[in-house]
N, C-alpha and C positions, 0 to 999 in steps of 0.2 A: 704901666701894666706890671703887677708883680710877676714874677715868674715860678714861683714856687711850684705853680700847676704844671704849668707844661715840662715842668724840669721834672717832676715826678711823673708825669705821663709818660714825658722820653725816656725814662727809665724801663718803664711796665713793656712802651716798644722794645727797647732792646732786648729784655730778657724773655717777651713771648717770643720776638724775632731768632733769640737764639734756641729755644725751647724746640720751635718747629722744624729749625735745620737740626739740630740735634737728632729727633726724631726720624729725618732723609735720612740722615747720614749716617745712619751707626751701620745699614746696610741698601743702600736703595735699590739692589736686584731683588732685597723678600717686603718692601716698602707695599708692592698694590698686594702682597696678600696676606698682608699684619691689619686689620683693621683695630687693632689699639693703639699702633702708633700713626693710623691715620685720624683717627679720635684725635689726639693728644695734638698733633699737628695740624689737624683745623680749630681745635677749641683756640690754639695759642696766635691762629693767624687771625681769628673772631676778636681775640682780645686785642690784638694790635690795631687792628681797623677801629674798634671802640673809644681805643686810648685817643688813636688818629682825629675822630671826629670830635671827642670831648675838648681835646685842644684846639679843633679849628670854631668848635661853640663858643670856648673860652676868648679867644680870639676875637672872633666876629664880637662879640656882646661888650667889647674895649673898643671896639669900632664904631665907626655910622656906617657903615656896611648894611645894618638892620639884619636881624635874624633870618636864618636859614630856615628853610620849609622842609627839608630832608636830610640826609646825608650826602648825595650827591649834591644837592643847592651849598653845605658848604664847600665842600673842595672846589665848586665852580665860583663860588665870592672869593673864594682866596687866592686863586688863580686870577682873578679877573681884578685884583688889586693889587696885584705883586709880591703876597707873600710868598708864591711856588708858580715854578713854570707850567704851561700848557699841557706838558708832554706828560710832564709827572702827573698831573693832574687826571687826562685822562687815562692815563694807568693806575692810576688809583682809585678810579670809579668803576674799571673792570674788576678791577681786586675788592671793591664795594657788592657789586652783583653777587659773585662767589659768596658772601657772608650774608646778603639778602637771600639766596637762595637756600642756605644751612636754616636761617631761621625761619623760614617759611616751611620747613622740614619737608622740603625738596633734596634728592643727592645731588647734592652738587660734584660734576664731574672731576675724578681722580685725576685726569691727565692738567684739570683747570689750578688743583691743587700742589701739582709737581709743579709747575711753572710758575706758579706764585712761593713756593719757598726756592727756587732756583733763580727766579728775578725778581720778584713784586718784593720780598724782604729788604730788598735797598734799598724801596720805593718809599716805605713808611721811615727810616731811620731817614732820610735823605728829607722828607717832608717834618720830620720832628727839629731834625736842625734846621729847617728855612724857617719855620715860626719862631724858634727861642733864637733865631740870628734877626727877622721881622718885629719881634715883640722887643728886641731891646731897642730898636730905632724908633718905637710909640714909645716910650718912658717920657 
């Protein structure tokens, strides 16, 4: 499997992953009543879950796994063959909801938003190195 994809995808993780902390963090006591850097920090957590699934697509279609029916159907193939644990897994299908709910132009809850750039951002860099550590043992 080349890697050139998911190495450039891990990238797009890291730098929306840092985009969105950046955004916390320049002050997170005026965070819930700046709704432009609540913008900026969900738009960059949307991108990380995208990049997420594009590499676990990439992934699976290098596989006999057979293709995924959604986004949650991948993170559960690839849990369910060893490229990422269980736990990560289902924290990343919570952190999937959140960005199903932005795009269904539902608010998705601020407090669901704090806690996804205070824990869920480890949860995608953390799953971007299990597949390019997973994808170099399929070569």
């Amino acid at each position: 499997m080349d890697n050139d994809l998911l190495v450039a995808k891990t990238a797009t993780i890291e730098r929306c992953c840092k985009r969105a902390r950046d955004e916390y963090e320049k002050d997170p006591t005026t965070f819930v009543g700046d709704i432009t850097r609540q913008d900026a920090a969900t738009l960059n957590v949307i991108r990380a879950w995208e990049a997420a699934i594009e590499m676990g697509d990439y992934v699976l279609a290098h596989t006999d796994f057979g293709p995924a029916l959604d986004e949650r159907e991948v993170i559960t193939l690839l849990a369910e063959h060893g490229f990422i644990d269980a736990a990560l897994a289902e924290d990343l299908k919570r952190t999937g909801e959140f960005c199903r709910a932005e795009w269904d132009l539902q608010e998705a809850p601020l407090p669901a938003l704090v806690t996804i750039i205070k824990r869920g951002l480890d949860d995608f860099e953390a799953y971007a190195r299990a597949l390019l550590a997973g994808s170099a043992t399929q070569s």
